[in-house]
N, C-alpha and C positions, 0 to 999 in steps of 0.2 A: 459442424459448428466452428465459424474461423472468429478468433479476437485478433484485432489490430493494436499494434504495439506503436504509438507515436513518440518518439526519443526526442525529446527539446533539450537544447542546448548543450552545454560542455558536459554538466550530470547527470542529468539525461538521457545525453547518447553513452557515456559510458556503463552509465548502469543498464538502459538497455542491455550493450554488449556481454553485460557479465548475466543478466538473465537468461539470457538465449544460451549461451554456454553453461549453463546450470540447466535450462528443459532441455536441452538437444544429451547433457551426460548422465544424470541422474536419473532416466527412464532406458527402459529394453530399446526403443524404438522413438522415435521423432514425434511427436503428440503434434495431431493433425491440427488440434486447434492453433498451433503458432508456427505450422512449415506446411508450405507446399508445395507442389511442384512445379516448376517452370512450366512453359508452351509447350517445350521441346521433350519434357521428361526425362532430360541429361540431367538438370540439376535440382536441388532441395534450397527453398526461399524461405527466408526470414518475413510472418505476417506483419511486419514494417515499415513503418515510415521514419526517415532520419532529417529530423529538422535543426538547424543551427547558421547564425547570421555571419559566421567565421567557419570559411571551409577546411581548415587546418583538423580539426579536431575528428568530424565525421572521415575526411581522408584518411586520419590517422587508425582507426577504426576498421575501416574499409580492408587494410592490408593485414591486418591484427589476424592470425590464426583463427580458425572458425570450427577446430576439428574434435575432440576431447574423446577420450575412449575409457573414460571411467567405467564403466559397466564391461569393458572388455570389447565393445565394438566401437568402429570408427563413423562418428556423425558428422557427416560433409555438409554442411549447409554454407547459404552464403546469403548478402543484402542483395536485394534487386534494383540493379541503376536505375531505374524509373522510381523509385519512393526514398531520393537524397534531395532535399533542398538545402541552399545554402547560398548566403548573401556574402556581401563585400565587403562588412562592416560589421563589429558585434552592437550588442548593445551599452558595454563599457558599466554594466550592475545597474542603468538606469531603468528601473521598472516604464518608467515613463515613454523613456525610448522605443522600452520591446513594445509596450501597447499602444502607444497613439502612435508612433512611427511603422516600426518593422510590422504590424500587426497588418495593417492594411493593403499595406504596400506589397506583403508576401503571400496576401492570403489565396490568392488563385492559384499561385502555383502550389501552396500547400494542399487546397484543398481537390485540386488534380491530382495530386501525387494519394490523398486517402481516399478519393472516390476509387481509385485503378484498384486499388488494394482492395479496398470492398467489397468491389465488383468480385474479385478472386473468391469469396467465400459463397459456400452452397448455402451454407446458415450462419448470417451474421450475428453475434453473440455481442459485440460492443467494443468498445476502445480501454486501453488502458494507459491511461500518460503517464509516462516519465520525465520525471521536470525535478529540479532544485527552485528552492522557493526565496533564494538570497539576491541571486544575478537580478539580472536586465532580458535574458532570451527565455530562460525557463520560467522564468516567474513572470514580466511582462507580456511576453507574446504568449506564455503558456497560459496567460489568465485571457487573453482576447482569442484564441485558438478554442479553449473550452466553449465560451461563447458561441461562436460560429458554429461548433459541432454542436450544440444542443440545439441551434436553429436550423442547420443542415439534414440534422438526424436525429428530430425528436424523440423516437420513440425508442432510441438506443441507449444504454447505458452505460455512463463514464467513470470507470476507476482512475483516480487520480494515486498515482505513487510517490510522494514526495518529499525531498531531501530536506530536512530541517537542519540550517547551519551551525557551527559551533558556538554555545552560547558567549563565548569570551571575545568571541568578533572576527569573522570570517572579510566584512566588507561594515564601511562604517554605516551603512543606510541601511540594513540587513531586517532592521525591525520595522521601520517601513514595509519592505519588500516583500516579509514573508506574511505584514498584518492584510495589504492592499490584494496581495496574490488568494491569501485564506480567504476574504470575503466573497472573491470573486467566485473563487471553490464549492464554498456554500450555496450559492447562488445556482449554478453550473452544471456540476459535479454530482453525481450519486452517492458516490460513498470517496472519503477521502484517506490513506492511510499516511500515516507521519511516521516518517523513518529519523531518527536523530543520530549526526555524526557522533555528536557528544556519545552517547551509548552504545553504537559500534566501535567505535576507541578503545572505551574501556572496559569491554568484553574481549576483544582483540590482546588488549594489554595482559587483564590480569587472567581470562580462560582460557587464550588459545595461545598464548608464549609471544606472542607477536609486540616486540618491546615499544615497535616504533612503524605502525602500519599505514601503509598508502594507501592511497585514495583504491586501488584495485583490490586491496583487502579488504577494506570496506562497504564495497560493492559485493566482494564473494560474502562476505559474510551476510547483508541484506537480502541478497537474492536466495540464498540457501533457503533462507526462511518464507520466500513470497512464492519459489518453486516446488514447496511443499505442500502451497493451497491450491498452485493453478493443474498443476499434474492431475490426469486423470482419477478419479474414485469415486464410489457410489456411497448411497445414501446406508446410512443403518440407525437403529434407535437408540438413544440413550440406555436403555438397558437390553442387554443381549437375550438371545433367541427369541424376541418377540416379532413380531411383523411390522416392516419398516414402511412407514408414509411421510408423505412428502407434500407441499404444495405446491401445486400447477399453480405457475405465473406468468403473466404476461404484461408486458408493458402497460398496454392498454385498458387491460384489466382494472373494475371497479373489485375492492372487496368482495363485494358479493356473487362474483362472477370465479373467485376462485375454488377448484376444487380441490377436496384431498383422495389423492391414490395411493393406493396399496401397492407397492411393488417388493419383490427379493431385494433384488439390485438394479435399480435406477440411479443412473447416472449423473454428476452433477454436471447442470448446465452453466458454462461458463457464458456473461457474468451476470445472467440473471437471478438464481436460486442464491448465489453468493449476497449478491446486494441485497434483494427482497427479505433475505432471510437476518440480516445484520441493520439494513437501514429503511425497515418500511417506514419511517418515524420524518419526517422533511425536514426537523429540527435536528436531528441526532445521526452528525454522517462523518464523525470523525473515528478513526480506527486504530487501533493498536494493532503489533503483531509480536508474536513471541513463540518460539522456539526450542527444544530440545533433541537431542542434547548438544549440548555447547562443547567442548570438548577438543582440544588440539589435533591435527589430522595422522601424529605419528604416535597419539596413546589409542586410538580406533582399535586398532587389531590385540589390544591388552586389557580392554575395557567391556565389563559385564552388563550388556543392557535389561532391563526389567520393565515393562508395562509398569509394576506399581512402583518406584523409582520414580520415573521419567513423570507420571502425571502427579506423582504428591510435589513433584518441584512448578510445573507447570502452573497446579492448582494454589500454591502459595503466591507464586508471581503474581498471579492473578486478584488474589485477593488482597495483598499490599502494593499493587500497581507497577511492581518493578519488572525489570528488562533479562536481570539475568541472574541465576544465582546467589552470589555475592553479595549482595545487597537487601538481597531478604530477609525481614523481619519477621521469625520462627513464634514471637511472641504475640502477636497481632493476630487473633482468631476472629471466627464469624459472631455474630451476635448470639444469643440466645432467646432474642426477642425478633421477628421479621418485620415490627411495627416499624414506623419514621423516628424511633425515639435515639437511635443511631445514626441516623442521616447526620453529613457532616459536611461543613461546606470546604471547599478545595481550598480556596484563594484564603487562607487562613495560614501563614508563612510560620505563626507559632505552635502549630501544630504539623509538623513532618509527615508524620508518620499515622496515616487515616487508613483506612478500610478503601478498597478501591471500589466503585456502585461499577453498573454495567447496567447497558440497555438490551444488549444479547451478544453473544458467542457462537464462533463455528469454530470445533475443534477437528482436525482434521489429522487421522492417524496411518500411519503408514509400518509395512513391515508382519512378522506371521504372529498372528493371534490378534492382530486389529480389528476384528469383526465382532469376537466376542468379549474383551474389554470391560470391566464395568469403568462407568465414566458419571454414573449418577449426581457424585460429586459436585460438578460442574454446572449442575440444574438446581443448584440449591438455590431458593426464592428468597432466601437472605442476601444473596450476591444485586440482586436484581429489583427496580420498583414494582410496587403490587397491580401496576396496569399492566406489566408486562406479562403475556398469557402463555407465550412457547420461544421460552429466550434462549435454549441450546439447543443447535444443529451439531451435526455429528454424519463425519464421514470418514468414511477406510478407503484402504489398498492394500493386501497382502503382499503385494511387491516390497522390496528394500527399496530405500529411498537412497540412489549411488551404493556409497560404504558402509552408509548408517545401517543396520540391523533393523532397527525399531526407530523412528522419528516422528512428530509432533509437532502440529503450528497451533496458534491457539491465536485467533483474528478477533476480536471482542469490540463490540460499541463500548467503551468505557470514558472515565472521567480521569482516566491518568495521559489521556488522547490531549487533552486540552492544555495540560500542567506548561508545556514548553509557550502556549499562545498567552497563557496569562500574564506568563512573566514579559515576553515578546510588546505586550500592551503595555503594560507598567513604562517600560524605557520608551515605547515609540511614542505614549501620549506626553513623557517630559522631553521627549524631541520637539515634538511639535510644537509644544507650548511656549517653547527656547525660537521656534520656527527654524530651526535647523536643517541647512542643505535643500531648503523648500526649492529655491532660484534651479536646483539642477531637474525639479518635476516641473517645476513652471514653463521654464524655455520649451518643452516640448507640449504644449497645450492641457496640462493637466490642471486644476483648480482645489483652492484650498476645501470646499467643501467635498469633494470626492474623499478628502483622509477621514473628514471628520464623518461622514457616511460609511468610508471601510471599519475604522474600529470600530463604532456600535454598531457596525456587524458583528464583529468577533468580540465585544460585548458580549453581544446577546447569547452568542454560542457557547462562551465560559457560566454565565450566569444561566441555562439550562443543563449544564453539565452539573453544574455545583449546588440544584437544586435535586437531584438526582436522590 
Protein backbone atom coordinates (compact mmCIF):
# COMPACT_ATOMS: atom_id res chain seq x y z
CA UNK A 1 0.00 0.00 0.00
CA UNK A 2 1.88 3.25 -1.21
CA UNK A 3 0.19 7.03 -0.28
CA UNK A 4 1.51 9.85 -2.35
CA UNK A 5 2.51 12.92 -0.44
CA UNK A 6 2.12 16.18 -2.80
CA UNK A 7 3.93 19.22 -0.92
CA UNK A 8 2.47 22.60 -2.55
CA UNK A 9 4.05 25.55 -2.01
CA UNK A 10 6.61 27.25 0.65
CA UNK A 11 4.26 25.23 3.67
CA UNK A 12 3.79 22.61 2.11
CA UNK A 13 6.97 21.73 1.06
CA UNK A 14 8.28 22.48 4.34
CA UNK A 15 5.90 20.47 6.34
CA UNK A 16 6.13 17.79 3.96
CA UNK A 17 10.03 17.82 4.87
CA UNK A 18 9.25 17.74 8.55
CA UNK A 19 6.76 14.70 8.14
CA UNK A 20 9.01 12.56 6.26
CA UNK A 21 11.52 13.15 8.99
CA UNK A 22 9.09 12.25 11.72
CA UNK A 23 7.94 8.63 9.61
CA UNK A 24 11.43 7.88 8.48
CA UNK A 25 12.60 8.49 12.98
CA UNK A 26 9.79 7.62 14.86
CA UNK A 27 9.44 3.83 13.54
CA UNK A 28 11.98 0.65 13.85
CA UNK A 29 12.17 0.72 10.20
CA UNK A 30 11.07 3.00 7.04
CA UNK A 31 6.98 2.30 6.56
CA UNK A 32 6.66 1.15 3.14
CA UNK A 33 3.61 3.19 2.68
CA UNK A 34 5.79 6.52 2.27
CA UNK A 35 9.58 5.09 1.11
CA UNK A 36 10.59 3.04 -1.64
CA UNK A 37 13.17 1.91 -3.33
CA UNK A 38 14.74 3.29 -6.12
CA UNK A 39 15.39 1.15 -9.78
CA UNK A 40 18.63 0.59 -8.59
CA UNK A 41 17.96 -0.46 -4.93
CA UNK A 42 21.07 1.78 -3.74
CA UNK A 43 18.66 4.23 -2.54
CA UNK A 44 15.42 4.83 -0.18
CA UNK A 45 12.59 7.62 -1.94
CA UNK A 46 10.36 9.87 -0.52
CA UNK A 47 6.41 8.67 -1.89
CA UNK A 48 6.45 12.49 -3.27
CA UNK A 49 5.81 14.99 -5.23
CA UNK A 50 7.35 18.59 -4.65
CA UNK A 51 5.46 21.26 -6.15
CA UNK A 52 6.17 25.12 -5.76
CA UNK A 53 6.13 28.19 -8.47
CA UNK A 54 9.47 29.51 -6.75
CA UNK A 55 12.41 27.07 -6.98
CA UNK A 56 14.42 28.53 -4.10
CA UNK A 57 12.32 26.88 -1.44
CA UNK A 58 11.96 23.12 -2.70
CA UNK A 59 16.07 23.45 -3.64
CA UNK A 60 16.25 24.59 -0.22
CA UNK A 61 14.78 21.34 0.91
CA UNK A 62 16.39 19.23 -1.36
CA UNK A 63 19.98 19.85 0.42
CA UNK A 64 18.37 19.91 3.99
CA UNK A 65 19.62 16.58 5.95
CA UNK A 66 17.30 13.49 5.22
CA UNK A 67 18.96 11.22 7.93
CA UNK A 68 17.49 11.16 11.77
CA UNK A 69 18.35 8.27 14.08
CA UNK A 70 16.06 8.75 16.82
CA UNK A 71 15.18 5.17 17.27
CA UNK A 72 19.09 4.48 17.34
CA UNK A 73 19.31 3.68 13.54
CA UNK A 74 20.30 5.68 10.71
CA UNK A 75 17.14 6.50 7.99
CA UNK A 76 18.74 7.43 4.58
CA UNK A 77 16.01 8.40 2.48
CA UNK A 78 15.99 11.10 -0.09
CA UNK A 79 13.41 13.12 -2.78
CA UNK A 80 13.38 11.62 -6.21
CA UNK A 81 14.49 14.36 -9.12
CA UNK A 82 11.57 13.20 -11.25
CA UNK A 83 8.60 14.29 -8.77
CA UNK A 84 10.25 18.43 -8.27
CA UNK A 85 8.17 20.90 -10.14
CA UNK A 86 8.85 24.25 -9.95
CA UNK A 87 8.14 27.55 -11.86
CA UNK A 88 9.76 30.84 -12.56
CA UNK A 89 7.39 32.87 -10.63
CA UNK A 90 5.50 32.46 -7.39
CA UNK A 91 2.18 33.34 -7.11
CA UNK A 92 2.82 36.55 -4.86
CA UNK A 93 -0.45 35.22 -2.06
CA UNK A 94 -2.75 35.71 -5.04
CA UNK A 95 -5.23 32.82 -4.99
CA UNK A 96 -6.33 33.96 -8.23
CA UNK A 97 -2.95 33.71 -9.68
CA UNK A 98 -2.20 29.99 -8.33
CA UNK A 99 -5.69 28.87 -9.91
CA UNK A 100 -6.56 30.61 -13.08
CA UNK A 101 -2.95 31.16 -14.00
CA UNK A 102 -0.29 28.71 -12.52
CA UNK A 103 -2.97 25.94 -12.38
CA UNK A 104 -3.10 25.38 -16.01
CA UNK A 105 -0.29 26.35 -17.12
CA UNK A 106 1.62 23.70 -14.71
CA UNK A 107 -0.66 20.93 -14.76
CA UNK A 108 1.13 18.47 -17.16
CA UNK A 109 4.10 18.58 -15.69
CA UNK A 110 2.42 18.16 -12.30
CA UNK A 111 0.41 15.59 -13.19
CA UNK A 112 3.50 13.61 -14.96
CA UNK A 113 5.41 14.02 -12.05
CA UNK A 114 2.20 12.12 -9.72
CA UNK A 115 1.27 9.66 -12.43
CA UNK A 116 5.46 8.25 -12.13
CA UNK A 117 4.88 8.24 -8.51
CA UNK A 118 1.74 6.21 -8.71
CA UNK A 119 2.90 4.09 -11.07
CA UNK A 120 5.65 3.15 -8.08
CA UNK A 121 3.01 1.74 -5.84
CA UNK A 122 1.82 -2.05 -5.77
CA UNK A 123 -1.37 -0.76 -3.99
CA UNK A 124 -2.24 2.60 -4.34
CA UNK A 125 -3.94 3.99 -1.08
CA UNK A 126 -4.47 7.75 -2.22
CA UNK A 127 -2.89 11.34 -1.90
CA UNK A 128 -2.25 13.32 0.95
CA UNK A 129 -1.68 17.32 0.36
CA UNK A 130 0.20 19.52 1.85
CA UNK A 131 -0.68 22.99 1.38
CA UNK A 132 -1.12 26.25 3.42
CA UNK A 133 -4.46 27.81 2.85
CA UNK A 134 -3.20 31.72 2.98
CA UNK A 135 -0.72 32.15 -0.11
CA UNK A 136 -1.28 32.13 -3.80
CA UNK A 137 0.65 28.33 -4.70
CA UNK A 138 -0.83 26.19 -1.76
CA UNK A 139 -4.10 27.50 -1.54
CA UNK A 140 -4.68 28.50 -5.37
CA UNK A 141 -3.06 26.05 -7.37
CA UNK A 142 -3.61 23.62 -4.26
CA UNK A 143 -7.39 24.19 -4.80
CA UNK A 144 -7.18 23.50 -8.94
CA UNK A 145 -4.55 20.54 -8.41
CA UNK A 146 -7.40 18.84 -5.98
CA UNK A 147 -9.70 19.25 -8.77
CA UNK A 148 -7.64 17.51 -11.42
CA UNK A 149 -6.82 14.64 -9.08
CA UNK A 150 -10.36 14.01 -8.27
CA UNK A 151 -10.96 13.94 -12.18
CA UNK A 152 -7.64 11.99 -12.91
CA UNK A 153 -8.22 9.62 -10.03
CA UNK A 154 -11.70 9.35 -9.08
CA UNK A 155 -11.85 6.50 -7.21
CA UNK A 156 -8.88 7.56 -4.94
CA UNK A 157 -8.91 9.33 -1.89
CA UNK A 158 -7.72 12.81 -0.99
CA UNK A 159 -6.47 13.93 2.54
CA UNK A 160 -5.97 17.38 2.38
CA UNK A 161 -3.43 18.63 5.46
CA UNK A 162 -3.75 22.22 5.78
CA UNK A 163 -2.05 25.17 7.24
CA UNK A 164 -4.47 27.65 8.81
CA UNK A 165 -2.71 31.16 9.24
CA UNK A 166 -2.42 33.33 11.97
CA UNK A 167 -5.48 34.88 12.85
CA UNK A 168 -3.96 38.46 13.49
CA UNK A 169 -2.84 38.53 9.71
CA UNK A 170 -0.23 36.54 8.12
CA UNK A 171 -1.06 38.29 4.51
CA UNK A 172 -3.82 40.90 4.22
CA UNK A 173 -6.30 38.77 1.64
CA UNK A 174 -5.82 35.70 3.92
CA UNK A 175 -9.64 35.39 4.50
CA UNK A 176 -10.36 35.34 1.10
CA UNK A 177 -7.65 32.62 0.49
CA UNK A 178 -8.32 30.27 3.16
CA UNK A 179 -12.71 30.94 2.51
CA UNK A 180 -12.07 30.39 -1.67
CA UNK A 181 -9.34 27.41 -1.03
CA UNK A 182 -12.03 25.71 1.89
CA UNK A 183 -14.78 25.58 -0.56
CA UNK A 184 -12.90 24.13 -3.16
CA UNK A 185 -11.83 21.32 -0.28
CA UNK A 186 -15.31 20.62 0.29
CA UNK A 187 -15.94 20.16 -2.91
CA UNK A 188 -12.71 17.95 -3.78
CA UNK A 189 -11.23 16.72 -0.96
CA UNK A 190 -12.35 13.50 1.22
CA UNK A 191 -11.61 14.32 4.42
CA UNK A 192 -9.84 17.82 5.30
CA UNK A 193 -7.60 18.39 8.53
CA UNK A 194 -6.97 22.04 9.80
CA UNK A 195 -3.82 22.60 11.51
CA UNK A 196 -3.64 26.32 13.07
CA UNK A 197 -0.25 28.23 13.48
CA UNK A 198 -2.13 30.19 16.05
CA UNK A 199 -2.18 26.89 18.25
CA UNK A 200 1.03 25.41 17.51
CA UNK A 201 2.61 28.83 18.85
CA UNK A 202 1.07 28.46 21.90
CA UNK A 203 1.68 25.00 22.79
CA UNK A 204 5.20 25.71 21.64
CA UNK A 205 5.14 28.75 23.96
CA UNK A 206 3.66 27.66 27.02
CA UNK A 207 4.26 23.31 26.82
CA UNK A 208 7.23 22.92 25.32
CA UNK A 209 9.55 26.05 26.59
CA UNK A 210 9.90 27.12 23.01
CA UNK A 211 9.64 31.14 23.86
CA UNK A 212 9.83 32.15 20.45
CA UNK A 213 9.30 29.15 17.67
CA UNK A 214 9.92 29.01 13.97
CA UNK A 215 8.15 27.97 11.45
CA UNK A 216 10.43 24.49 11.70
CA UNK A 217 9.07 24.02 15.13
CA UNK A 218 6.00 24.32 14.07
CA UNK A 219 6.11 21.91 11.69
CA UNK A 220 7.90 19.30 14.26
CA UNK A 221 5.35 19.79 16.40
CA UNK A 222 2.27 19.24 13.74
CA UNK A 223 3.81 16.44 12.11
CA UNK A 224 4.36 14.63 15.51
CA UNK A 225 0.85 14.43 15.87
CA UNK A 226 -0.15 13.39 12.01
CA UNK A 227 2.95 10.71 12.26
CA UNK A 228 1.08 9.13 14.87
CA UNK A 229 -2.16 8.25 12.75
CA UNK A 230 -0.13 7.52 9.42
CA UNK A 231 2.38 4.87 11.10
CA UNK A 232 1.54 1.48 10.80
CA UNK A 233 -1.20 -0.27 13.67
CA UNK A 234 -3.96 -2.47 13.57
CA UNK A 235 -7.42 -2.37 14.32
CA UNK A 236 -8.77 -3.36 18.04
CA UNK A 237 -12.26 -2.74 19.81
CA UNK A 238 -13.15 -0.12 21.96
CA UNK A 239 -13.20 -2.43 24.79
CA UNK A 240 -10.49 -4.88 25.36
CA UNK A 241 -10.22 -8.64 24.91
CA UNK A 242 -13.12 -8.95 22.77
CA UNK A 243 -12.81 -9.70 19.05
CA UNK A 244 -11.97 -6.84 16.88
CA UNK A 245 -14.05 -6.04 13.32
CA UNK A 246 -13.65 -3.77 11.01
CA UNK A 247 -15.30 -2.72 7.76
CA UNK A 248 -14.24 -3.63 4.39
CA UNK A 249 -14.28 -0.53 2.19
CA UNK A 250 -13.99 0.43 -0.92
CA UNK A 251 -14.22 3.35 -2.93
CA UNK A 252 -16.56 2.03 -5.08
CA UNK A 253 -18.59 0.45 -2.69
CA UNK A 254 -22.40 1.18 -2.30
CA UNK A 255 -23.41 0.66 1.42
CA UNK A 256 -24.66 -2.27 0.99
CA UNK A 257 -21.95 -3.96 -0.39
CA UNK A 258 -19.83 -3.46 2.57
CA UNK A 259 -18.90 -6.16 4.77
CA UNK A 260 -17.84 -6.56 8.44
CA UNK A 261 -14.82 -8.97 9.28
CA UNK A 262 -13.62 -10.44 12.13
CA UNK A 263 -9.99 -10.25 12.48
CA UNK A 264 -7.08 -10.34 15.58
CA UNK A 265 -5.02 -7.93 13.88
CA UNK A 266 -5.97 -6.35 10.70
CA UNK A 267 -4.34 -3.72 9.63
CA UNK A 268 -5.08 -0.18 8.88
CA UNK A 269 -5.41 0.66 5.51
CA UNK A 270 -4.01 3.75 4.67
CA UNK A 271 -6.25 6.09 3.49
CA UNK A 272 -9.20 4.28 3.10
CA UNK A 273 -10.45 2.95 6.66
CA UNK A 274 -9.14 6.37 8.00
CA UNK A 275 -11.54 8.52 5.71
CA UNK A 276 -14.53 5.95 5.59
CA UNK A 277 -14.32 5.51 9.06
CA UNK A 278 -14.30 9.69 10.14
CA UNK A 279 -16.12 11.10 6.87
CA UNK A 280 -18.69 8.57 5.40
CA UNK A 281 -20.99 11.82 5.78
CA UNK A 282 -20.37 14.27 2.16
CA UNK A 283 -21.29 17.15 4.45
CA UNK A 284 -18.98 16.48 7.29
CA UNK A 285 -15.19 16.33 6.22
CA UNK A 286 -13.47 18.76 8.44
CA UNK A 287 -11.02 17.30 10.95
CA UNK A 288 -9.32 17.97 14.05
CA UNK A 289 -6.31 16.56 15.47
CA UNK A 290 -4.90 16.21 18.86
CA UNK A 291 -2.25 14.89 20.72
CA UNK A 292 -0.49 13.65 23.82
CA UNK A 293 1.57 13.96 25.39
CA UNK A 294 2.76 17.55 24.95
CA UNK A 295 5.72 17.76 26.85
CA UNK A 296 9.18 19.49 26.21
CA UNK A 297 11.90 17.00 24.66
CA UNK A 298 14.44 17.33 27.85
CA UNK A 299 11.61 16.53 30.69
CA UNK A 300 11.04 12.99 28.35
CA UNK A 301 13.44 10.87 30.26
CA UNK A 302 11.83 12.55 34.01
CA UNK A 303 8.32 12.06 33.18
CA UNK A 304 5.97 9.19 34.27
CA UNK A 305 3.58 8.07 31.50
CA UNK A 306 0.11 6.33 32.30
CA UNK A 307 -2.54 5.15 29.77
CA UNK A 308 -5.15 6.75 32.34
CA UNK A 309 -3.34 10.29 32.54
CA UNK A 310 -2.68 10.59 28.89
CA UNK A 311 -6.44 9.69 27.87
CA UNK A 312 -8.43 11.62 30.79
CA UNK A 313 -6.53 14.70 29.20
CA UNK A 314 -7.27 13.58 25.73
CA UNK A 315 -10.76 12.92 26.65
CA UNK A 316 -11.36 16.41 28.05
CA UNK A 317 -9.74 18.14 24.93
CA UNK A 318 -12.11 16.53 23.39
CA UNK A 319 -15.07 17.37 24.82
CA UNK A 320 -14.44 21.18 25.30
CA UNK A 321 -12.85 21.48 21.86
CA UNK A 322 -9.37 22.53 22.87
CA UNK A 323 -5.94 21.88 21.41
CA UNK A 324 -3.87 21.42 24.41
CA UNK A 325 -3.88 21.13 27.95
CA UNK A 326 -3.87 24.58 29.25
CA UNK A 327 -6.71 25.56 28.07
CA UNK A 328 -9.14 23.10 29.38
CA UNK A 329 -12.10 23.77 30.98
CA UNK A 330 -12.15 20.85 34.03
CA UNK A 331 -15.63 22.36 34.67
CA UNK A 332 -17.44 21.61 31.47
CA UNK A 333 -18.88 17.99 31.76
CA UNK A 334 -20.87 15.63 29.45
CA UNK A 335 -24.65 16.03 29.75
CA UNK A 336 -26.73 13.96 31.69
CA UNK A 337 -29.41 13.84 29.18
CA UNK A 338 -28.04 12.30 25.34
CA UNK A 339 -31.28 14.07 24.00
CA UNK A 340 -30.77 17.55 21.52
CA UNK A 341 -31.83 19.58 24.62
CA UNK A 342 -27.81 20.34 24.93
CA UNK A 343 -27.25 20.94 21.46
CA UNK A 344 -25.64 24.25 21.26
CA UNK A 345 -24.90 26.38 18.44
CA UNK A 346 -21.08 27.37 17.76
CA UNK A 347 -21.18 30.79 16.02
CA UNK A 348 -22.73 32.06 19.43
CA UNK A 349 -19.33 34.36 20.35
CA UNK A 350 -21.33 35.01 23.94
CA UNK A 351 -20.94 31.77 24.91
CA UNK A 352 -17.12 30.50 24.89
CA UNK A 353 -17.09 27.82 26.38
CA UNK A 354 -19.88 24.93 24.74
CA UNK A 355 -19.48 21.25 24.88
CA UNK A 356 -17.65 20.13 21.70
CA UNK A 357 -20.44 17.65 19.27
CA UNK A 358 -18.45 15.12 17.06
CA UNK A 359 -19.45 13.23 14.05
CA UNK A 360 -16.94 10.38 14.91
CA UNK A 361 -13.31 9.79 16.21
CA UNK A 362 -10.29 7.67 15.51
CA UNK A 363 -8.19 7.36 18.32
CA UNK A 364 -5.01 5.91 17.67
CA UNK A 365 -2.62 4.44 20.53
CA UNK A 366 0.61 3.68 20.55
CA UNK A 367 3.37 2.13 23.09
CA UNK A 368 2.99 -1.31 25.78
CA UNK A 369 -0.30 -2.01 26.94
CA UNK A 370 -2.18 -0.19 23.91
CA UNK A 371 -4.18 -3.21 22.93
CA UNK A 372 -5.72 -3.56 26.14
CA UNK A 373 -6.59 0.02 27.15
CA UNK A 374 -10.14 0.65 28.12
CA UNK A 375 -11.02 3.73 25.95
CA UNK A 376 -14.99 3.24 26.38
CA UNK A 377 -14.93 6.65 27.30
CA UNK A 378 -14.58 7.93 23.95
CA UNK A 379 -17.84 6.05 22.62
CA UNK A 380 -20.04 7.96 24.82
CA UNK A 381 -23.28 8.78 22.61
CA UNK A 382 -23.36 12.07 24.43
CA UNK A 383 -20.32 13.21 22.57
CA UNK A 384 -21.94 12.36 19.40
CA UNK A 385 -25.66 12.86 17.18
CA UNK A 386 -28.11 10.07 17.58
CA UNK A 387 -27.87 9.23 13.75
CA UNK A 388 -24.51 8.41 14.41
CA UNK A 389 -24.35 4.40 14.73
CA UNK A 390 -20.39 3.44 15.22
CA UNK A 391 -18.60 6.91 15.68
CA UNK A 392 -15.19 5.56 17.57
CA UNK A 393 -12.49 3.67 15.62
CA UNK A 394 -9.82 2.58 17.75
CA UNK A 395 -6.34 1.45 16.79
CA UNK A 396 -2.83 0.44 18.56
CA UNK A 397 0.87 -0.39 18.19
CA UNK A 398 2.80 -1.72 20.85
CA UNK A 399 5.72 -0.11 19.59
CA UNK A 400 6.94 3.48 21.27
CA UNK A 401 6.27 6.13 19.19
CA UNK A 402 10.37 7.61 18.93
CA UNK A 403 10.92 8.77 22.86
CA UNK A 404 7.54 8.82 23.74
CA UNK A 405 6.82 5.62 25.99
CA UNK A 406 3.02 5.73 25.52
CA UNK A 407 1.44 8.24 22.78
CA UNK A 408 -1.99 9.40 21.46
CA UNK A 409 -3.57 11.20 18.38
CA UNK A 410 -7.24 11.61 18.69
CA UNK A 411 -8.45 12.61 14.62
CA UNK A 412 -12.32 13.53 15.28
CA UNK A 413 -15.11 14.90 12.81
CA UNK A 414 -15.93 17.69 15.20
CA UNK A 415 -17.44 21.18 15.45
CA UNK A 416 -14.33 22.88 16.92
CA UNK A 417 -12.91 21.95 13.00
CA UNK A 418 -15.00 24.70 11.87
CA UNK A 419 -14.51 27.61 14.88
CA UNK A 420 -11.28 29.19 12.80
CA UNK A 421 -13.72 29.16 9.18
CA UNK A 422 -16.41 30.99 11.05
CA UNK A 423 -14.58 33.64 12.30
CA UNK A 424 -12.47 33.56 8.76
CA UNK A 425 -16.26 34.35 7.10
CA UNK A 426 -17.29 37.07 9.34
CA UNK A 427 -14.08 39.38 8.18
CA UNK A 428 -13.99 37.95 4.50
CA UNK A 429 -17.94 38.81 3.92
CA UNK A 430 -17.05 42.62 5.45
CA UNK A 431 -14.09 42.53 2.90
CA UNK A 432 -16.14 41.91 0.35
CA UNK A 433 -18.80 43.94 1.02
CA UNK A 434 -16.15 47.09 1.40
CA UNK A 435 -15.06 45.03 -2.19
CA UNK A 436 -11.68 45.12 -0.93
CA UNK A 437 -8.44 44.10 -3.00
CA UNK A 438 -11.24 42.49 -5.42
CA UNK A 439 -9.01 44.40 -8.70
CA UNK A 440 -5.94 41.94 -7.56
CA UNK A 441 -8.59 38.57 -8.19
CA UNK A 442 -10.03 40.37 -11.13
CA UNK A 443 -6.92 40.93 -13.39
CA UNK A 444 -6.37 37.37 -13.25
CA UNK A 445 -9.93 36.10 -14.73
CA UNK A 446 -11.76 35.55 -11.57
CA UNK A 447 -15.47 37.01 -11.06
CA UNK A 448 -17.34 38.47 -8.31
CA UNK A 449 -19.69 35.73 -8.11
CA UNK A 450 -17.12 32.84 -7.59
CA UNK A 451 -16.75 34.64 -3.70
CA UNK A 452 -20.09 34.96 -3.28
CA UNK A 453 -20.45 30.92 -4.37
CA UNK A 454 -17.14 30.16 -2.03
CA UNK A 455 -18.58 31.50 1.10
CA UNK A 456 -22.10 29.93 1.11
CA UNK A 457 -20.03 27.15 0.72
CA UNK A 458 -18.40 27.46 3.78
CA UNK A 459 -21.69 28.82 4.92
CA UNK A 460 -23.09 25.86 4.62
CA UNK A 461 -20.30 23.87 6.22
CA UNK A 462 -20.34 26.00 9.59
CA UNK A 463 -24.23 25.96 9.74
CA UNK A 464 -24.07 21.88 9.58
CA UNK A 465 -21.42 21.92 12.03
CA UNK A 466 -23.36 24.13 14.40
CA UNK A 467 -26.51 22.17 13.94
CA UNK A 468 -24.73 19.18 15.28
Amino acid sequence: MGVVVVQLGQGGNQMGYALFRCLASMSNSLPAEFFRSSPNKKETKARAVLIDMEPKVIHGIIRRPKYPSVQGHRADWTYDAHGLVTGDSGSGNNWARGYYDHGPQSLDSMMKAIRTEVEHCDVFGGFIILQSMAGGTGAGLGAYLVEALKDEFPSSFILSYSIWPYESGEIIVQNYNVLLTLSHLQSFADGIIIVQNEQLSTICRTLLSIQRPSFDDLNELAVQALGCVLLPSHWRTVEPNSQPTFRAFSKSSSESEQTIVTSGQSGVRLLADLLSSLCSHPGYKMLTLRFTPQVPAQSLDFTNFTWDAQLKYLRQMLITGAYKELEMDWNIKLPTSSGHDYRQRILSPSVPHLMNRSVASLLILRGSGSDCVGVSDFADDRLYPIWQVDPLSVASCSSSYGRYELAASLLTNCQSSVYPASRALTKGCNMLASKAYLYQYFEHGMEYASFESAFASVEDIVSRYSSL
